[in-house]
N, CA, C and O atoms as a DFTB+ gen file, in Angstrom:
616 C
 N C O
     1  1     -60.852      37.713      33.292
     2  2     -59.834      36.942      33.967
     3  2     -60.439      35.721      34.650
     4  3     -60.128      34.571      34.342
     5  1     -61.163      35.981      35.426
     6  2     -62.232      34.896      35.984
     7  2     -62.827      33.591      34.718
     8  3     -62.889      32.361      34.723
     9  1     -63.110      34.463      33.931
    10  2     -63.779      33.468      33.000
    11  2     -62.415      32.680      32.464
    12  3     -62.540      31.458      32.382
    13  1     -61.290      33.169      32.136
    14  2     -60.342      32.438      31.597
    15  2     -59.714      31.466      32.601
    16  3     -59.010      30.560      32.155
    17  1     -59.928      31.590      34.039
    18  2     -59.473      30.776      34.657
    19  2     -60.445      29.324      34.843
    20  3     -60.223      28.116      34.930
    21  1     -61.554      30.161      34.845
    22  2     -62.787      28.909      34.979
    23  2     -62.615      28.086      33.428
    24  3     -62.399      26.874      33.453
    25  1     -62.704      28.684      32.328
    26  2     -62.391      27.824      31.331
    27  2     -61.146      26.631      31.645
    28  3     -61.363      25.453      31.359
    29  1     -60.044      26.995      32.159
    30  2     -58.853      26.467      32.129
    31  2     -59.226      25.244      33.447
    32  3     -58.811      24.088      33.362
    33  1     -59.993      25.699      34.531
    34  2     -60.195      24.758      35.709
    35  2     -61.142      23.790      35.042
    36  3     -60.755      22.625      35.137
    37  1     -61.943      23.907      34.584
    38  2     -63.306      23.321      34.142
    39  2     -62.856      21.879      33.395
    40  3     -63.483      20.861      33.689
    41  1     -61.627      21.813      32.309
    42  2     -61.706      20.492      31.399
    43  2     -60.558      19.680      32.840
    44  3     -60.687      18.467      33.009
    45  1     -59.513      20.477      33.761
    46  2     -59.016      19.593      34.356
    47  2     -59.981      19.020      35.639
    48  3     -59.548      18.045      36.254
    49  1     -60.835      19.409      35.908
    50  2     -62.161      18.911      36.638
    51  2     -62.299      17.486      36.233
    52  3     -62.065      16.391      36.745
    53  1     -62.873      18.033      34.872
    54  2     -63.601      16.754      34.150
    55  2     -62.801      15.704      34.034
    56  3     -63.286      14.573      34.013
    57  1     -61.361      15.931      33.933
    58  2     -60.438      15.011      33.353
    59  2     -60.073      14.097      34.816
    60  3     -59.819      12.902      34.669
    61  1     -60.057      14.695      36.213
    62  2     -59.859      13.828      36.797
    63  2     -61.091      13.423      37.579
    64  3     -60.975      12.675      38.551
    65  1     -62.532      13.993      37.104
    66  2     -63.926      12.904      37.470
    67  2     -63.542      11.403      36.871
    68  3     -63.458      10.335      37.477
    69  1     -63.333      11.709      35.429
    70  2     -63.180      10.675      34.829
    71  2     -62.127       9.524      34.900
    72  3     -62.299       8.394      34.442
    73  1     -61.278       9.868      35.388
    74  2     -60.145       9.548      36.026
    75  2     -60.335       8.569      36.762
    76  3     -60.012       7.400      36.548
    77  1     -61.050       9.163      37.965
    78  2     -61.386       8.298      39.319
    79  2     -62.375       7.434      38.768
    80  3     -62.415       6.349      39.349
    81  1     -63.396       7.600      37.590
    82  2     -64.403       6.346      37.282
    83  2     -63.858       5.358      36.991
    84  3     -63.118       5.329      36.007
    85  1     -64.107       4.102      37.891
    86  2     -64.320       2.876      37.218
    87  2     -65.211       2.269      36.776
    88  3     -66.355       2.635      37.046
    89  1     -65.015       1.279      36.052
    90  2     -65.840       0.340      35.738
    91  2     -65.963      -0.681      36.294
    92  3     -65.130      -0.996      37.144
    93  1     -67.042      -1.519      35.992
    94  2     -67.510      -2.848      36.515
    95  2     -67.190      -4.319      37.327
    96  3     -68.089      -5.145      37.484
    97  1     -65.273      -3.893      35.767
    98  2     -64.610      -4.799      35.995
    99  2     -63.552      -5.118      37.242
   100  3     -62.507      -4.477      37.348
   101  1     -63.790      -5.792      37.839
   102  2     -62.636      -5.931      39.056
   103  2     -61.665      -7.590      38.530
   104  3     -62.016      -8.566      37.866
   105  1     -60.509      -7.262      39.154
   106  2     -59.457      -7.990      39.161
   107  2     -59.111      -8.466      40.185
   108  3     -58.707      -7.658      41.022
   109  1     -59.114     -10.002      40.578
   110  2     -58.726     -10.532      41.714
   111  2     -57.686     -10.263      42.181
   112  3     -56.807     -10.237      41.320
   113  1     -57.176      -9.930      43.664
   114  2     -55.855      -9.620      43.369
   115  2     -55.348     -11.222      43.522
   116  3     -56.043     -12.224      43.689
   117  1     -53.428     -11.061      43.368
   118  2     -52.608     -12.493      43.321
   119  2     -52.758     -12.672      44.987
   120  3     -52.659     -11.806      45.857
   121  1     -52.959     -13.718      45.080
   122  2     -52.724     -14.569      46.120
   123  2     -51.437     -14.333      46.689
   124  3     -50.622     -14.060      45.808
   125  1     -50.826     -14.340      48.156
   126  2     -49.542     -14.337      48.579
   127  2     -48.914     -15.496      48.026
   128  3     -49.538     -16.468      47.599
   129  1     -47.269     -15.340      48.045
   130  2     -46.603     -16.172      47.578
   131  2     -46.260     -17.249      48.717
   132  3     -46.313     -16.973      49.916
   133  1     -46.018     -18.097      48.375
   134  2     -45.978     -19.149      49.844
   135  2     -44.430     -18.667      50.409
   136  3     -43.361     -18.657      49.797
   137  1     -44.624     -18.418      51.294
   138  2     -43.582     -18.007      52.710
   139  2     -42.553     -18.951      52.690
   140  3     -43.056     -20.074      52.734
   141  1     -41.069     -18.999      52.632
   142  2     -40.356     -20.356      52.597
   143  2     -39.659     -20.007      54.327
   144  3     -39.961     -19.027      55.009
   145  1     -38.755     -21.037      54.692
   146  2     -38.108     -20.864      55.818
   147  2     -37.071     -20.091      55.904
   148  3     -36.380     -19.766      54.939
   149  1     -36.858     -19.682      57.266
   150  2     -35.131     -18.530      57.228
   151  2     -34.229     -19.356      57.032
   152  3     -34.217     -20.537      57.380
   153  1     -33.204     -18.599      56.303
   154  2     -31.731     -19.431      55.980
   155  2     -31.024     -19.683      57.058
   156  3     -30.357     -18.883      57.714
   157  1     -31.171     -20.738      57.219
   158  2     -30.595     -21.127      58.806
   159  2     -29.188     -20.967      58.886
   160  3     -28.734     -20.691      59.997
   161  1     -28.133     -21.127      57.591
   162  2     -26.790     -20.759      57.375
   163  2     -26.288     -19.628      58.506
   164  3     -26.481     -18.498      58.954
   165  1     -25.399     -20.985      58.614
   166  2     -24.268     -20.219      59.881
   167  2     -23.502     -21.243      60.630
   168  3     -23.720     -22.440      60.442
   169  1     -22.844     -20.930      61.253
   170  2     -22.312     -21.796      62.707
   171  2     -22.695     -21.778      64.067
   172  3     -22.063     -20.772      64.393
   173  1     -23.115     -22.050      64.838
   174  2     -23.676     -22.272      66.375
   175  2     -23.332     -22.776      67.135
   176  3     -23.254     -24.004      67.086
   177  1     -23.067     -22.274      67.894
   178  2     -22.303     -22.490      69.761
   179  2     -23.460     -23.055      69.830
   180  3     -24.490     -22.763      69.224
   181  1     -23.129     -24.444      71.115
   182  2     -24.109     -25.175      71.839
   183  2     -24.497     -24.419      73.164
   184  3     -23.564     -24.342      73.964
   185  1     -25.894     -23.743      73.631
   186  2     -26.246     -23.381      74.668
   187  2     -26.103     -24.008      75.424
   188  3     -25.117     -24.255      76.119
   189  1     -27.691     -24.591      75.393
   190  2     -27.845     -26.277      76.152
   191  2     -28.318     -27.247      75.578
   192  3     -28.548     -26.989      74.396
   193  1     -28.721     -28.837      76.040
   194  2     -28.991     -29.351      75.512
   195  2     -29.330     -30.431      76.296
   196  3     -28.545     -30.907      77.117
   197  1     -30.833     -31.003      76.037
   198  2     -31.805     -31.378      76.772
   199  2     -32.029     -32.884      76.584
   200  3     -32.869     -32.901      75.685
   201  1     -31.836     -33.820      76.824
   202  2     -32.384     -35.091      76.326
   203  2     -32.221     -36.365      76.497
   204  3     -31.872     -36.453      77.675
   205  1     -32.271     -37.787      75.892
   206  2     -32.626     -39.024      76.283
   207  2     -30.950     -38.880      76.748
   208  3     -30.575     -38.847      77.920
   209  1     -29.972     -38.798      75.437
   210  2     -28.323     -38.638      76.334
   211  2     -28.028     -38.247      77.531
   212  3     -27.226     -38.857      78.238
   213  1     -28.578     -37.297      77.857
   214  2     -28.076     -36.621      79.297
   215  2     -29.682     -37.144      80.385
   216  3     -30.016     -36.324      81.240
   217  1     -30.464     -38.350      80.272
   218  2     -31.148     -38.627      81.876
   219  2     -32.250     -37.562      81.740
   220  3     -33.214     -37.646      82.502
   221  1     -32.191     -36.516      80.790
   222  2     -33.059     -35.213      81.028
   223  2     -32.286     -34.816      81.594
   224  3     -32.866     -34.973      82.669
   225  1     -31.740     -34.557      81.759
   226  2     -31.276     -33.035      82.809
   227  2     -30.637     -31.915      81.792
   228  3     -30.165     -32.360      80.745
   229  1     -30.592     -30.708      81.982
   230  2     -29.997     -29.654      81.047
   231  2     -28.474     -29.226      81.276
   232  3     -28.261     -28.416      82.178
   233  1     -27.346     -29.736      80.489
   234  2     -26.790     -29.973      80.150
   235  2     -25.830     -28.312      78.980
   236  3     -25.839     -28.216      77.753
   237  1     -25.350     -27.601      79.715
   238  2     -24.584     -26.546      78.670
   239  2     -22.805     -26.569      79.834
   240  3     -22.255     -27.080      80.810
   241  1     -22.631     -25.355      78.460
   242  2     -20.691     -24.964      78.392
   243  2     -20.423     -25.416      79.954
   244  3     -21.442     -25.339      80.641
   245  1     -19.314     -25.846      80.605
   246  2     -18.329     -26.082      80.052
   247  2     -18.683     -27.583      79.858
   248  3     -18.060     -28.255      79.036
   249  1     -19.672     -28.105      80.604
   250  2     -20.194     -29.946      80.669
   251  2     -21.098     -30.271      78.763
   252  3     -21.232     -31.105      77.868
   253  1     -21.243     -29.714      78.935
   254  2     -21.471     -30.055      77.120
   255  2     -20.997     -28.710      76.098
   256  3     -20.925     -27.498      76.303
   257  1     -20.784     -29.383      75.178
   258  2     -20.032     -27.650      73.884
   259  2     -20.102     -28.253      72.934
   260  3     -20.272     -29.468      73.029
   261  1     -20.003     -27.662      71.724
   262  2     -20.551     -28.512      70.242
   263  2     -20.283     -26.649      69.499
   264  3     -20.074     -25.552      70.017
   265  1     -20.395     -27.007      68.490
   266  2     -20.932     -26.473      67.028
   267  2     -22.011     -27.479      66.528
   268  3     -22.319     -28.636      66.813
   269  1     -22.471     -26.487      65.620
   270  2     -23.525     -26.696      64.575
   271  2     -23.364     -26.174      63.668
   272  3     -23.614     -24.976      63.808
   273  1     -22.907     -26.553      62.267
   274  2     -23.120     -26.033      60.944
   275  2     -23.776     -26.135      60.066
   276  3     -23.620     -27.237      59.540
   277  1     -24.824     -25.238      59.353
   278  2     -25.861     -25.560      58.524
   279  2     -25.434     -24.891      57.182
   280  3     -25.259     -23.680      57.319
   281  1     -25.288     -25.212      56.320
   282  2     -25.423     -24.279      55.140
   283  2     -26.199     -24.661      54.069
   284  3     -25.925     -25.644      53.380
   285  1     -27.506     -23.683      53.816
   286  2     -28.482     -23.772      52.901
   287  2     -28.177     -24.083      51.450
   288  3     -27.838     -23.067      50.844
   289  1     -28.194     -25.137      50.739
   290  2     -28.118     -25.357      49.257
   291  2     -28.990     -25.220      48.679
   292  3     -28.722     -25.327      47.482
   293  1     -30.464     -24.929      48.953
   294  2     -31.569     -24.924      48.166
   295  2     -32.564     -24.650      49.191
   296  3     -32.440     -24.726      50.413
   297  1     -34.226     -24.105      48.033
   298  2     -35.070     -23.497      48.896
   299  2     -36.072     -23.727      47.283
   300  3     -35.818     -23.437      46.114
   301  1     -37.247     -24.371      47.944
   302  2     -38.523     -24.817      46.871
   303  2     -40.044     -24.570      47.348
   304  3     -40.723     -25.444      47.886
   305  1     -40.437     -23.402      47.105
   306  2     -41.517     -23.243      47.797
   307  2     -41.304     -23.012      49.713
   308  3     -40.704     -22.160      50.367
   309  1     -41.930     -23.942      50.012
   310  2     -41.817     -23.359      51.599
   311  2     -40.841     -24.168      52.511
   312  3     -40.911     -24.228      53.738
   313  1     -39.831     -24.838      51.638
   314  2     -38.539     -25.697      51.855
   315  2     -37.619     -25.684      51.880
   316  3     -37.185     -26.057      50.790
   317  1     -36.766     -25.420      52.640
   318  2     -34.958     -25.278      52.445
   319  2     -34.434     -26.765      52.521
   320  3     -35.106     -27.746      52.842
   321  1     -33.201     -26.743      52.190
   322  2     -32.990     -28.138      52.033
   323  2     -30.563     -27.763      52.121
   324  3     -29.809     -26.934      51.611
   325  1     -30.414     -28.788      52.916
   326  2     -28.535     -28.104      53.055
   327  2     -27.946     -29.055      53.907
   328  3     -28.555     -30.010      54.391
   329  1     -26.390     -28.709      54.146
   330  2     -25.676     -29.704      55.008
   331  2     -25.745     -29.239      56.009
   332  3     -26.060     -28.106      56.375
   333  1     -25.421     -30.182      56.558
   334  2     -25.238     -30.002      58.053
   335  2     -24.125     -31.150      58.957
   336  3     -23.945     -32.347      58.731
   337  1     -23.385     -30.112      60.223
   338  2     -22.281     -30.755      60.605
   339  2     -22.633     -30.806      62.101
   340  3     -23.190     -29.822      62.588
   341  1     -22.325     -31.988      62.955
   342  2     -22.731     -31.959      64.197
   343  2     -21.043     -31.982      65.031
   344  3     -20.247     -32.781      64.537
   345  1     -20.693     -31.387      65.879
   346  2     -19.341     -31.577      66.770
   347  2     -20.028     -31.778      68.448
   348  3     -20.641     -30.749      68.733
   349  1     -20.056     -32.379      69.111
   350  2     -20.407     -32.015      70.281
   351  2     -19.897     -32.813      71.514
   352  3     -19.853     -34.020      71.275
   353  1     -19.496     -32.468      72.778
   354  2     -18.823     -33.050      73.412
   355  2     -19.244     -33.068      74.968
   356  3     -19.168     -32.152      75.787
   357  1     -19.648     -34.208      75.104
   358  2     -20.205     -33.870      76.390
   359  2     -19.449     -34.348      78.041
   360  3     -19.367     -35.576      78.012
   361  1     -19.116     -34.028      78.862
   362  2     -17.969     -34.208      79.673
   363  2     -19.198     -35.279      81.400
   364  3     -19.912     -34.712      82.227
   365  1     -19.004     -36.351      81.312
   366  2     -19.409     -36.588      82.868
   367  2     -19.388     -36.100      83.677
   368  3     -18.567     -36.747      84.328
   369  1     -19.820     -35.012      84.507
   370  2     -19.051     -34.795      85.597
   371  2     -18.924     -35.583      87.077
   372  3     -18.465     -35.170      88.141
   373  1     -19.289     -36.389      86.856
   374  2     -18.870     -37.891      87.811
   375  2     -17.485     -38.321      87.672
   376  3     -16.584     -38.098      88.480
   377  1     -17.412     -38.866      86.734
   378  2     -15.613     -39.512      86.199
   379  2     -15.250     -38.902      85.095
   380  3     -14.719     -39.572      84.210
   381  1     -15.424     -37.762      84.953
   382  2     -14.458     -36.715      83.643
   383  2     -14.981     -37.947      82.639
   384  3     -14.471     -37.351      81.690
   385  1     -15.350     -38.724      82.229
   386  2     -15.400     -39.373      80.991
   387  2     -16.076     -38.360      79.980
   388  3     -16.980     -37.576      80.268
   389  1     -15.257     -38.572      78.293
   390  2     -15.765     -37.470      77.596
   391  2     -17.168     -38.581      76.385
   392  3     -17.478     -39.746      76.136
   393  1     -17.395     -37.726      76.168
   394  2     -18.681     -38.746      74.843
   395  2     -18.427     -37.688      73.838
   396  3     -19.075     -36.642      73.877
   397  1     -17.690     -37.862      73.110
   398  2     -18.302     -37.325      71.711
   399  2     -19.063     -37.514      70.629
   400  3     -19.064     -38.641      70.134
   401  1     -19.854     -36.483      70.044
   402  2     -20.859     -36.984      69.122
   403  2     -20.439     -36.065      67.987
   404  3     -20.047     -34.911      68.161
   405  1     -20.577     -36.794      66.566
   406  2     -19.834     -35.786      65.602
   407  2     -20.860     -36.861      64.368
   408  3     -20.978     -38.083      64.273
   409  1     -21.441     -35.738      63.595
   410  2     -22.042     -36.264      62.644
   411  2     -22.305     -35.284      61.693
   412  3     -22.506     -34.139      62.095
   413  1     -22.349     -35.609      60.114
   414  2     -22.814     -34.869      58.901
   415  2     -23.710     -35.376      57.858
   416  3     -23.788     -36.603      57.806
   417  1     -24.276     -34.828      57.170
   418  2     -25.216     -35.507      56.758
   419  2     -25.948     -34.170      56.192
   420  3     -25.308     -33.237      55.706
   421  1     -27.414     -34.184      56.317
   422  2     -27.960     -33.168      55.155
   423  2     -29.623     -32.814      56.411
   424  3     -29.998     -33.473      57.381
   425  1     -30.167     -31.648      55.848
   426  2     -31.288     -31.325      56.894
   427  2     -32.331     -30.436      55.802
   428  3     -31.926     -29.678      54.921
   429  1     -33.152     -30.615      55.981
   430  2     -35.044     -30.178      55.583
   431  2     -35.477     -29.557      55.983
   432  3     -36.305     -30.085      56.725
   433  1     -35.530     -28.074      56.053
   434  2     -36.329     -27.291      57.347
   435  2     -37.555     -26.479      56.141
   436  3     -37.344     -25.983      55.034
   437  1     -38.889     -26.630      56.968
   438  2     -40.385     -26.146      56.498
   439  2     -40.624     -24.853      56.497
   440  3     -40.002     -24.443      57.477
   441  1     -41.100     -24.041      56.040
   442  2     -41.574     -22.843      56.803
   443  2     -42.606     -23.217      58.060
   444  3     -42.526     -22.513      59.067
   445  1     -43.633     -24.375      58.024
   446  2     -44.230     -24.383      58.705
   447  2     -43.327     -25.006      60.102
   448  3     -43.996     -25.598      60.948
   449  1     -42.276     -24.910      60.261
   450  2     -41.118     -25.594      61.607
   451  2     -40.928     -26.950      61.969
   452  3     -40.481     -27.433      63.009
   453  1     -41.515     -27.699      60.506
   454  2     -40.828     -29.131      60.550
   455  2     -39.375     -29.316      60.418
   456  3     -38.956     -28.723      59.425
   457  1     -38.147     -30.152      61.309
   458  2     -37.131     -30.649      60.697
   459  2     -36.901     -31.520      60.257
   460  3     -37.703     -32.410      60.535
   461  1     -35.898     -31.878      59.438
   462  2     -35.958     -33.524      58.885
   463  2     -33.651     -33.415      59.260
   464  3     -32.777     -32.569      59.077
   465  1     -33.706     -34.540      59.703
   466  2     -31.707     -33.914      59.612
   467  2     -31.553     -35.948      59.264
   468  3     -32.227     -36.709      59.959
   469  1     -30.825     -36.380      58.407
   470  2     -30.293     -37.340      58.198
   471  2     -28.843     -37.337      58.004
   472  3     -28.343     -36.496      57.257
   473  1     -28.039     -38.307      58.684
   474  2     -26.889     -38.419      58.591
   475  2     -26.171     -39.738      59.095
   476  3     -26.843     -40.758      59.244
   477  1     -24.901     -39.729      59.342
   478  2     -24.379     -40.887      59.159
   479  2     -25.035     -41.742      60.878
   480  3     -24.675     -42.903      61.069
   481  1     -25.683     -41.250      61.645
   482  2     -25.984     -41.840      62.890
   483  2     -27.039     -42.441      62.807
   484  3     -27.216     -43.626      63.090
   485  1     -28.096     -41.415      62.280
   486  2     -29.577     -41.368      62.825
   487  2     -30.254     -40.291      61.369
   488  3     -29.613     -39.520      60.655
   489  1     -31.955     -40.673      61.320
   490  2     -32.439     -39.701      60.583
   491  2     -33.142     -39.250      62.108
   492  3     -33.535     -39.907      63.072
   493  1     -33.078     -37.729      61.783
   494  2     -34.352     -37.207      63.225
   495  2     -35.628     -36.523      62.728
   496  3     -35.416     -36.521      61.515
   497  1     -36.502     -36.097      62.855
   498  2     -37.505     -35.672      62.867
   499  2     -37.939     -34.796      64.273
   500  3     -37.759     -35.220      65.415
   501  1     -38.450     -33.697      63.983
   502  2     -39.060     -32.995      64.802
   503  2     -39.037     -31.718      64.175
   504  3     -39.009     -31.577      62.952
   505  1     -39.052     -30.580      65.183
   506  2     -39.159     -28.959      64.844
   507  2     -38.278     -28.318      65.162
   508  3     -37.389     -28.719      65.913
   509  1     -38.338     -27.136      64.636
   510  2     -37.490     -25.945      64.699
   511  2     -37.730     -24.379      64.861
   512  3     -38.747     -23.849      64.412
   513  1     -36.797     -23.715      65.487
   514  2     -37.743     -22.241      65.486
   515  2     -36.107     -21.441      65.764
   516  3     -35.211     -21.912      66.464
   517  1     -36.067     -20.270      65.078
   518  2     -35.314     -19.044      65.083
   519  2     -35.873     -17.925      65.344
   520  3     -36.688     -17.229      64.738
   521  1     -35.169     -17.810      66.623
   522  2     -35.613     -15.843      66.751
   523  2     -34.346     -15.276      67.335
   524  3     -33.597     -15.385      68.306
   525  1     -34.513     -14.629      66.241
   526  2     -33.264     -13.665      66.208
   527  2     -31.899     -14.735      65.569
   528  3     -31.934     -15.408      64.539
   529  1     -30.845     -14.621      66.484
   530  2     -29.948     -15.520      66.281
   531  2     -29.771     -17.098      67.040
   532  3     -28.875     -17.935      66.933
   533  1     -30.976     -17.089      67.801
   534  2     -31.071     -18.297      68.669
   535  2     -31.913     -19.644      67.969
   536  3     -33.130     -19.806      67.887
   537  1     -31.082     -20.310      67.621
   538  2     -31.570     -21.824      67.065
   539  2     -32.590     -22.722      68.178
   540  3     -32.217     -22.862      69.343
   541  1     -33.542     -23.145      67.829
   542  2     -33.925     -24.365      69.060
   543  2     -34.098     -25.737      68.142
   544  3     -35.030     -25.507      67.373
   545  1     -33.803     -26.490      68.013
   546  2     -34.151     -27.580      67.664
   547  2     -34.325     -28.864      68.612
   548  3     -33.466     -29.230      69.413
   549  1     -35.782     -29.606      68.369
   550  2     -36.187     -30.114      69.019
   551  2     -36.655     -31.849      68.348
   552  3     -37.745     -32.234      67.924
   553  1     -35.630     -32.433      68.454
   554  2     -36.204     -34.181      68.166
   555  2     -36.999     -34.747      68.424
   556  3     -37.113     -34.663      69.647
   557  1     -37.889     -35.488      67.937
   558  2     -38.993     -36.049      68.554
   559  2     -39.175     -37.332      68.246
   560  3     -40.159     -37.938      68.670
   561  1     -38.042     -38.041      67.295
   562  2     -38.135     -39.033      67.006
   563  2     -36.599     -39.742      65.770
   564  3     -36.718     -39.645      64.548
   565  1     -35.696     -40.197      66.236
   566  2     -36.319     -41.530      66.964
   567  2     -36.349     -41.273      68.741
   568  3     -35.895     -40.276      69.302
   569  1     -36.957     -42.360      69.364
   570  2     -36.929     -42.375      70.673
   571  2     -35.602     -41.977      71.302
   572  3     -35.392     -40.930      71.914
   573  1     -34.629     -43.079      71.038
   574  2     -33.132     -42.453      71.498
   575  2     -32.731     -41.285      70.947
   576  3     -31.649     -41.235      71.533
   577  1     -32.741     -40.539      70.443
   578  2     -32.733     -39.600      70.231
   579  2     -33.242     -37.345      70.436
   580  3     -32.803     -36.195      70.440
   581  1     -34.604     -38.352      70.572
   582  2     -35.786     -37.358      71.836
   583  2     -34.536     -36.456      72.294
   584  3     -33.477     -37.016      72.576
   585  1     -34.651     -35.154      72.361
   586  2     -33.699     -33.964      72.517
   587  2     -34.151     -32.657      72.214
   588  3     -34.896     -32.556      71.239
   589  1     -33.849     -31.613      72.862
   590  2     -34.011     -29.624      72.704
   591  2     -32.485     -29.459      73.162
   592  3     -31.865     -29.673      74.204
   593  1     -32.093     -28.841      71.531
   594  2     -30.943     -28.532      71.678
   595  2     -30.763     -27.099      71.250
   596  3     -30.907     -27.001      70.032
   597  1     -30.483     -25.901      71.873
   598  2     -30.289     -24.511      71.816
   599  2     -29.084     -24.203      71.549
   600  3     -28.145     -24.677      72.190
   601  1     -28.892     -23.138      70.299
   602  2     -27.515     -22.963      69.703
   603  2     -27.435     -21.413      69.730
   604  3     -28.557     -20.906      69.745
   605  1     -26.474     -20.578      69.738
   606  2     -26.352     -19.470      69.739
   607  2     -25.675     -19.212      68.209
   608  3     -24.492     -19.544      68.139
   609  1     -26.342     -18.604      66.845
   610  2     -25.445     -18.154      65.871
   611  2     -23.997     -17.480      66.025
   612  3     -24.035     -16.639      66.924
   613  1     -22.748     -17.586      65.435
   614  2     -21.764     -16.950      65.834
   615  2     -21.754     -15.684      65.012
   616  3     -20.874     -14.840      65.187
């Protein structure tokens, strides 16, 4: 009985020594794939909003309110590329005077957190960052323009 079991253990031994042998040859593994940006798609309540318009001072609901609409049309490597709609309304609170700003046009976002947003006003340039559902976008150029504007996804 013994011997018939050792016969029977003995070739599946061998079969998985051999198994585990490799050879010489190694295979590079693939390189990661390049990382693209999050789909920024959605609509966004204006938090606040920071900049050359408002003197600097920070600026949210009920004295400034806006949407933001982005919707992603494309994505190339580490690039999204989509429209985008600006509504925003900002109230004096000195003399109730209202300013509205309303613009559409198209936006570029990097994986590495470059923005690009062109539209019928202004092209802007600067960065961007999402965590979670909270937008920040931050202008850096043109000068009039210079702005951190925080959006809440709906």
């Amino acid at each position: 009985m013994k011997r018939r079991l050792l016969m029977l253990f003995v070739p599946v031994l061998v079969a998985t020594l051999v198994a585990g042998c490799g050879d010489d040859n190694t295979v590079d593994p693939e390189p990661p794939g390049v990382e693209g940006p999050p789909n920024l798609s959605g609509t966004y309540n204006l938090v606040s909003l920071t900049g050359a318009i408002t003197g600097g001072i920070t600026l949210a609901p009920p004295i400034a309110v806006g949407t933001f609409t982005l919707f992603q049309t494309g994505v190339s490597g580490d690039t999204a590329t989509g429209t985008v709609s600006l509504d925003l309304t900002v109230t004096n609170p000195l003399d109730g005077s209202v300013i509205p700003i309303a613009d559409t046009g198209t936006f570029t976002a990097r994986a590495d957190g470059t923005w690009q947003q062109t539209g019928q006003m202004a092209q802007n340039l600067g960065t961007y960052s999402l965590a979670g559902t909270v937008l920040t976008v931050t202008v850096t150029e043109p000068a009039p323009n210079v702005s951190t504007t925080v959006w809440q996804r709906q």
